[in-house]
C-alpha positions as CSV (number, residue, x, y, z in Angstrom):
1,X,38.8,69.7,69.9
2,X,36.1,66.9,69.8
3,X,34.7,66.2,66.5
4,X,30.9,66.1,66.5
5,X,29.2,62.5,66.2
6,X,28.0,61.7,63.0
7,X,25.9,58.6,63.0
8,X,26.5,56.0,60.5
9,X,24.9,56.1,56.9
10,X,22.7,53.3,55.6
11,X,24.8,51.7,52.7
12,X,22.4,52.0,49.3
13,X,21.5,49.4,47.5
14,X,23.7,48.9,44.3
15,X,22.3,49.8,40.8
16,X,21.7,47.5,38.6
17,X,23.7,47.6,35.5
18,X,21.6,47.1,32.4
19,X,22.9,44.7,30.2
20,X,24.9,46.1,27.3
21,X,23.3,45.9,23.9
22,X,25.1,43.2,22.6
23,X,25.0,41.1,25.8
24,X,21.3,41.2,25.4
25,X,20.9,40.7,21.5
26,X,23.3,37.4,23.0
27,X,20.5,36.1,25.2
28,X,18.1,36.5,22.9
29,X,19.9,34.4,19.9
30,X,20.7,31.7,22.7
31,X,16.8,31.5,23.8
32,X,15.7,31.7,20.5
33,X,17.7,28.6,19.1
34,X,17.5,26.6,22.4
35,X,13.3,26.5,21.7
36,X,14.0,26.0,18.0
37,X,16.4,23.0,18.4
38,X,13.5,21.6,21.1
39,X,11.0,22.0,18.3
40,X,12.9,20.4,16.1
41,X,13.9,17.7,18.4
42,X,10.4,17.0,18.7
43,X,9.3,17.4,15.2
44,X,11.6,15.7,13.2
45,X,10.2,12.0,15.0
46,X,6.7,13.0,14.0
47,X,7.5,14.2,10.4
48,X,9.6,10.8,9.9
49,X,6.6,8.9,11.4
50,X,4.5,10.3,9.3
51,X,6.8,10.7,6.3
52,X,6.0,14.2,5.8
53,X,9.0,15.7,3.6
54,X,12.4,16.0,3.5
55,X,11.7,13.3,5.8
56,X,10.6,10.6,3.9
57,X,11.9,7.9,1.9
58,X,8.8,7.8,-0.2
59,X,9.5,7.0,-4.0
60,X,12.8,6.1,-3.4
61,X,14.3,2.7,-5.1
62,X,14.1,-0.2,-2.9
63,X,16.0,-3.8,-3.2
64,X,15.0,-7.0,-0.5
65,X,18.4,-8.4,-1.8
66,X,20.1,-10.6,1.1
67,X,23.2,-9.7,3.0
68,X,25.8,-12.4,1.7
69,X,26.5,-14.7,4.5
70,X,29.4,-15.5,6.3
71,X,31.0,-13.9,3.3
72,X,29.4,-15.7,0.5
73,X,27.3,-15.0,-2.3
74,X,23.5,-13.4,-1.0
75,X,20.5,-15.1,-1.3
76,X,19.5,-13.6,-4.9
77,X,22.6,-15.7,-6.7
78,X,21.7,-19.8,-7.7
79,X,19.1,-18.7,-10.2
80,X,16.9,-20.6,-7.9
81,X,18.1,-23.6,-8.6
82,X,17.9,-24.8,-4.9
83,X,21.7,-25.9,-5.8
84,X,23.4,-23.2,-3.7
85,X,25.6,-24.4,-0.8
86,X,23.7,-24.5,2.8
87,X,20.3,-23.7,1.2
88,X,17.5,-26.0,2.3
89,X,15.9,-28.2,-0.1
90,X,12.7,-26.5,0.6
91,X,14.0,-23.7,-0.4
92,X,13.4,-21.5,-4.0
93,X,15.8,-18.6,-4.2
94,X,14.8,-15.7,-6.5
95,X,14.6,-16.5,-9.8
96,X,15.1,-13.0,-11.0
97,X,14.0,-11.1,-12.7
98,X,14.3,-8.2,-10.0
99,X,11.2,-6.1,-9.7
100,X,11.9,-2.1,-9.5
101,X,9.9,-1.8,-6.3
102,X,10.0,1.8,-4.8
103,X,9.8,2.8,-1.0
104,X,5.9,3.3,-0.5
105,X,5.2,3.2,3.5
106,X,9.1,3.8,5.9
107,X,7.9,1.5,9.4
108,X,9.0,2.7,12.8
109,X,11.6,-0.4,13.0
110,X,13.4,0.8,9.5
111,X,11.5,-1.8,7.3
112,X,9.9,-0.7,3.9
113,X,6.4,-1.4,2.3
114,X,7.5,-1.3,-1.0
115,X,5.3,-1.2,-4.3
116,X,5.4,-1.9,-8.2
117,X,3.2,-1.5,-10.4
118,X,2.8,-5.0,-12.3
119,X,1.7,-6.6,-15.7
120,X,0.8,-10.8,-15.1
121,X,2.3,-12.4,-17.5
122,X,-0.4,-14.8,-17.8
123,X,-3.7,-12.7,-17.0
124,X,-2.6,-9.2,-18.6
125,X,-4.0,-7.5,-16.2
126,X,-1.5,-4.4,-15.2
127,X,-2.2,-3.3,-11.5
128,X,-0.3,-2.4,-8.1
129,X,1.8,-5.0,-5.9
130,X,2.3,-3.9,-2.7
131,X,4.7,-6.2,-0.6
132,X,6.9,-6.0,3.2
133,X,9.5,-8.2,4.5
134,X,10.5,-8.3,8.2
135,X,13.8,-7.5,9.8
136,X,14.4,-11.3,9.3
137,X,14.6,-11.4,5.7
138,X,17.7,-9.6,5.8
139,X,19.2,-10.9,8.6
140,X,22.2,-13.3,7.2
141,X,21.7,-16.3,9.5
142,X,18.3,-16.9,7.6
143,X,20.0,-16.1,4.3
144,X,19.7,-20.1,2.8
145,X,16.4,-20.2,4.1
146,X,12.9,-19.3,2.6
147,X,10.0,-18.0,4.1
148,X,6.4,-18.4,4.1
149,X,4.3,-16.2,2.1
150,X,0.9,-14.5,3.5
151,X,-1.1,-13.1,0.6
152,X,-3.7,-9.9,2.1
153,X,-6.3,-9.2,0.4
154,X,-8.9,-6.4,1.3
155,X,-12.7,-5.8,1.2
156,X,-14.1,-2.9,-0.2
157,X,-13.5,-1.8,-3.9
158,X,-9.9,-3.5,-3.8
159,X,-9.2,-1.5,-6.9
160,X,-5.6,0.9,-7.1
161,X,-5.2,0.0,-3.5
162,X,-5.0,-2.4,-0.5
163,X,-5.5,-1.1,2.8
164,X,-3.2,-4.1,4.7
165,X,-0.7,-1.7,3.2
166,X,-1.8,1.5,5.4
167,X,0.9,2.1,8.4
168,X,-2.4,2.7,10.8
169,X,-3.7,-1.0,10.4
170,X,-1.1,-1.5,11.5
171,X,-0.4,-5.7,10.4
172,X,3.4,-5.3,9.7
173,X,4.0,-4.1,12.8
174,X,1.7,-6.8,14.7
175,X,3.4,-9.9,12.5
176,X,6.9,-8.0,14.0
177,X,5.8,-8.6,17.2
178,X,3.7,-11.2,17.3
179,X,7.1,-13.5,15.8
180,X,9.2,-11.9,18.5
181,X,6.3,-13.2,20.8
182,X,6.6,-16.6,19.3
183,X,2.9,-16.1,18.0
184,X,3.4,-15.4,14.2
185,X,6.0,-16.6,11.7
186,X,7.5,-13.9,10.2
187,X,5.6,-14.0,7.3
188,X,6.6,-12.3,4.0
189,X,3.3,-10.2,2.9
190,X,2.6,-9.2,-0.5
191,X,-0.7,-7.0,-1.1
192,X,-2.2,-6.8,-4.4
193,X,-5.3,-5.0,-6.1
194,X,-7.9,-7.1,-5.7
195,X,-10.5,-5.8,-8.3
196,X,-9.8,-4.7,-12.1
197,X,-12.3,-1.5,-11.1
198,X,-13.5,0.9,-8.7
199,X,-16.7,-0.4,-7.1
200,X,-19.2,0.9,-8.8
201,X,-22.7,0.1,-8.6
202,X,-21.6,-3.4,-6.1
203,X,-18.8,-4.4,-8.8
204,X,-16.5,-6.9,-8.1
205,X,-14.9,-9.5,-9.3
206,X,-14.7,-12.8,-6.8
207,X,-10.7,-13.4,-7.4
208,X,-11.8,-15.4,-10.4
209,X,-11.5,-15.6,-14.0
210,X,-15.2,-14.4,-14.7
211,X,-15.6,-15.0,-19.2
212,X,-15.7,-11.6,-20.8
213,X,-13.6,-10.1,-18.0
214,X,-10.2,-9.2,-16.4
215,X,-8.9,-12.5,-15.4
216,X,-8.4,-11.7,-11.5
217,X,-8.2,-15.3,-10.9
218,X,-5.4,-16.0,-12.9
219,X,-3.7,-12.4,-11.6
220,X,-4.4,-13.6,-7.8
221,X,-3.5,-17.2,-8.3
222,X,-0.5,-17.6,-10.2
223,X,0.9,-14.1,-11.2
224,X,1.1,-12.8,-7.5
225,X,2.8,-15.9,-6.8
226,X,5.2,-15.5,-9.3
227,X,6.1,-12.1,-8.5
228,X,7.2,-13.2,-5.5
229,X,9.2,-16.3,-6.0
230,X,11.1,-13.9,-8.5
231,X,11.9,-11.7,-6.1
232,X,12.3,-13.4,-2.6
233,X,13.5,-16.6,-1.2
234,X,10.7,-18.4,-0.8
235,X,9.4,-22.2,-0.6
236,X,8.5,-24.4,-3.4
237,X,5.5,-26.3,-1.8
238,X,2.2,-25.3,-0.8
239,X,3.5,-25.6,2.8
240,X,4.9,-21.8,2.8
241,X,1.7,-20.5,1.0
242,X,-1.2,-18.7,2.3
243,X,-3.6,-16.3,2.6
244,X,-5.4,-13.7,4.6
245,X,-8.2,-11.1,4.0
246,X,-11.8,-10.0,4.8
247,X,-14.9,-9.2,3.2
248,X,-14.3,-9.9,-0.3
249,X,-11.1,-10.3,0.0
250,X,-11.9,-13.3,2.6
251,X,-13.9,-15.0,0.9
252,X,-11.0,-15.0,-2.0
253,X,-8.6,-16.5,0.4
254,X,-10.9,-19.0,1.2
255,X,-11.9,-20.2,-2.3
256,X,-7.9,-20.1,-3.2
257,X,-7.3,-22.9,-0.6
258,X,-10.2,-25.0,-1.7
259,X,-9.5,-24.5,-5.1
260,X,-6.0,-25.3,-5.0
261,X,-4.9,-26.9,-2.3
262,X,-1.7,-28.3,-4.2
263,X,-0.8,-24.3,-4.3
264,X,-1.7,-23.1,-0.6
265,X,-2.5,-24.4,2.6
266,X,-4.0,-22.4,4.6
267,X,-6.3,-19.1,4.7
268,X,-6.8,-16.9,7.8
269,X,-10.4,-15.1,6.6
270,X,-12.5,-12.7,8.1
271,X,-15.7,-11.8,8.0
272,X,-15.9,-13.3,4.7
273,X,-18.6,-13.8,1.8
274,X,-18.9,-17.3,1.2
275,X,-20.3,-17.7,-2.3
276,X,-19.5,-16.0,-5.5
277,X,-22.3,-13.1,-6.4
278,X,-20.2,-10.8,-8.8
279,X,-23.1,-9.5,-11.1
280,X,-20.8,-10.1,-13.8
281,X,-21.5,-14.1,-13.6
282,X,-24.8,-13.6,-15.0
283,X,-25.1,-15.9,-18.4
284,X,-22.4,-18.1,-16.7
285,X,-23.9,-20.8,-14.1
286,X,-20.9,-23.5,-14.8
287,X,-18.1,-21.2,-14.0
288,X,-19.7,-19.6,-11.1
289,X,-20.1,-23.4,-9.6
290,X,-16.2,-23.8,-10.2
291,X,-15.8,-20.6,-8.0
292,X,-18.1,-21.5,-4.9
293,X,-16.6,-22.3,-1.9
294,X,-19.7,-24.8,-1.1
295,X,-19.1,-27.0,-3.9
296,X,-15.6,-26.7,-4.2
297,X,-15.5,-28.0,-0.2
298,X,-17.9,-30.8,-0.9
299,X,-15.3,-31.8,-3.7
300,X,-12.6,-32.0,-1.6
301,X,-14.0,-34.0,0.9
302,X,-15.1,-36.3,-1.9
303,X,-11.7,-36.8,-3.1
304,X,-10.5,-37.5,0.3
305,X,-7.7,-34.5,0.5
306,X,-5.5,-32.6,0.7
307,X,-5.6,-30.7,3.9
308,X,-6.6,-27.0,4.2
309,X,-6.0,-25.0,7.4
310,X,-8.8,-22.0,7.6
311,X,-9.2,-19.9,10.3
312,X,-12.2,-17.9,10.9
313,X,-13.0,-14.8,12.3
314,X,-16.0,-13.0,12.5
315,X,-17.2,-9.6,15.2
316,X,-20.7,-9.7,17.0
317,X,-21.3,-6.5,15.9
318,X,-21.4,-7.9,12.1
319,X,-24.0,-7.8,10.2
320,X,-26.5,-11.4,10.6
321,X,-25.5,-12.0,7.0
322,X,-21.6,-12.2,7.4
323,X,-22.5,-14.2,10.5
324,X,-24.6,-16.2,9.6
325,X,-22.9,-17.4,6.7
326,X,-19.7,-18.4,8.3
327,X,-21.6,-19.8,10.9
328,X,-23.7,-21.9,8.4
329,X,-20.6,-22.9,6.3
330,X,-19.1,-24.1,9.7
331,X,-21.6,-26.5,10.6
332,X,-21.5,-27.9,7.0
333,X,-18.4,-28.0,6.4
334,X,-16.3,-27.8,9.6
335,X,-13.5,-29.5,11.0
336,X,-14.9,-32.6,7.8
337,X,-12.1,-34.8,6.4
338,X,-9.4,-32.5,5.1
339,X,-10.6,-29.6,5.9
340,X,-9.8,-28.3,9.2
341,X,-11.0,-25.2,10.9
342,X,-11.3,-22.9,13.6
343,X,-13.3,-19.8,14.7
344,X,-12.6,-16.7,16.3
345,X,-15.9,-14.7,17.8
346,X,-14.7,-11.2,18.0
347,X,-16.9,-9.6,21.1
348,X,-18.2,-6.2,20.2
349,X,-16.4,-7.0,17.0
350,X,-17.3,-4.9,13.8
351,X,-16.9,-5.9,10.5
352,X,-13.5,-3.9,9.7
353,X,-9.7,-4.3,9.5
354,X,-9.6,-2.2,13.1
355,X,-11.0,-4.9,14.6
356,X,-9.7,-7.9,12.9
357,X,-6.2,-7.2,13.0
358,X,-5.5,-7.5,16.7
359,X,-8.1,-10.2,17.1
360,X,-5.7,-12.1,14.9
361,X,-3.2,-12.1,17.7
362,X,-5.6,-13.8,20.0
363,X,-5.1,-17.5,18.1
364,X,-5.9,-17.1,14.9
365,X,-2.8,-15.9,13.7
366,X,-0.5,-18.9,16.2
367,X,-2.9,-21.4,14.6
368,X,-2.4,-20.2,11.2
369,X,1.1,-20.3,11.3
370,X,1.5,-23.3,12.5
371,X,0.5,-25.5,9.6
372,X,3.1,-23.1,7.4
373,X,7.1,-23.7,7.4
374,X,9.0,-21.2,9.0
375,X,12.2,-19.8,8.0
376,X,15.3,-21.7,9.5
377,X,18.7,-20.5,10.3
378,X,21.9,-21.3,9.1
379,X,23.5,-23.8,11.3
């Protein structure tokens, strides 16, 4: 008997299976951690660029001693007696002792702003040191060499603080590259307080050793100094000595090379003041004329030498008293006898670290440097 056609059924689609429980508690976990370790990828270079705890060296102890080369003794041993084998006769090692500097500022390239805080021995005056060293330092093929010094100091109050210290000026990490560019030497820069008190009421102090007061001269010119050849491998003649700074702090840099130019050689100032107005020299005319760059130039040129290096630098946005001043002192004093100079118009220029530190890379800096010694490796 014939069966009866039955026409073909339309498959139906399979049900889904929901996943089980567990299974989906599974996913979750996984998506959860794969956006937290993403996060954290991403956070953990921002919190160690801006040292925000646990990831920050902050505080910590901090030593510039020098790898010991080719398996000899490091740079700090010799007492700085210049007598250690393969060390350059222009050389000072450390004379000790050691300062218990502690890890202020943690760079991008692993280097460390360190600080102390720091009683001269010859002025009294107890006040923060802030100093870097680039990659250099510790690298063990310049480990019998010294290197030059740049001493920054800042406008403004100066007092408790330094701003060449602050990661966002950002003038450690333009000396790094301007020496891999062949612009800078890789300058050792120590930073200290500039003034003995907050600015109050337009007080400062002129870097000088004002009667009656905190002898900031004495603290700038030789204590700072000595901090350093303590500490670091440095050179002993004026030829690895200078400074840099603005404002205030320019005009300081620029009397220290005028005022001892057996001491330091060059000065890389901007927007400086160019004579000494501290209120505080009131009742004393003689030692204000010892600190004024005007005189103290005319003296040198009288006595024939030596020769200072100062660059200046100065925005066109500046007030017509910083310019003018510089611009005044130039055409006095400029590029006379010993003194030899150079100036760098800033175009829309303000007067402000933002804008000097990068226009130091457009000369000033290569010019600078090149009346200083540079470290020299081991041959």
């Amino acid at each position: 008997m014939t069966q009866p056609f039955t026409p073909p059924q339309e498959s139906l689609p399979a049900r889904r299976r929901r996943p089980r429980p567990r299974r989906r508690r599974a996913l979750i976990w996984t998506a959860v951690v794969a956006c937290l370790a993403a996060v954290v990828g991403l956070a953990i270079p921002v919190m160690k660029h801006y040292e925000i705890p646990p990831f920050s060296q902050k505080g910590q102890p901090l030593s510039f001693d020098t790898p010991a080369p080719h398996g000899g003794s490091g740079g700090r041993d010799g007492g700085g007696d210049g007598k250690v084998a393969g060390v350059d006769a222009l050389t000072e090692l450390p004379t000790g002792p050691e300062a218990p500097w502690r890890v202020e500022h943690t760079l991008d390239d692993g280097t460390h702003i360190g600080v102390i805080t720091y009683t001269g021995p010859k002025s009294g005056y107890t006040g923060k040191v802030w100093v870097w060293a680039p990659k250099q330092y510790s690298d063990p093929k310049y480990a019998h060499s010294g290197f030059p010094v740049m001493i920054a100091l800042p406008g403004g109050p100066g007092y408790n603080d330094n701003y060449w210290k602050d990661p966002g000026l950002k003038l450690e990490q333009s000396i790094t590259s301007w020496s891999q560019q062949g612009k800078s030497l890789p300058f050792l820069v120590v930073m200290p307080v500039l003034n003995p008190g907050p600015d109050v009421h337009d007080h400062y102090w002129d870097g000088s050793d004002i009667p009656g007061q905190p002898k900031m001269g004495t603290w700038l010119m030789d204590d700072v100094p000595n901090l350093m050849r303590q500490n670091f491998r440095t050179y002993k003649s004026r030829d690895g000595w200078g400074f840099m700074g603005s404002s205030s702090g320019g005009f300081v840099g620029l009397k220290a090379v005028l005022q001892y130019p057996d001491r330091f050689k060059a000065a890389l100032v901007s927007g400086p003041d160019i004579v000494p107005d501290s209120p505080f020299w009131k009742g004393h005319p003689k030692e204000q004329a010892a600190n004024n760059p005007v005189l103290l130039s005319k003296q040198l040129i009288a006595r024939g030498g030596p020769d200072v290096y100062i660059a200046f630098q100065y925005g066109t946005k500046e007030g017509s008293g910083e310019i003018g001043a510089v611009t005044r002192y130039l055409k006095q004093f400029g590029n006379k006898g010993p003194i030899h100079t150079i100036v760098n118009v800033i175009q829309g220029g303000r007067h402000n670290a933002y804008t000097y530190v990068p226009a130091m890379g457009t000369g000033p800096i290569t010019w600078f440097s090149q009346h200083l010694l540079g470290p020299k490796p081991s041959s």
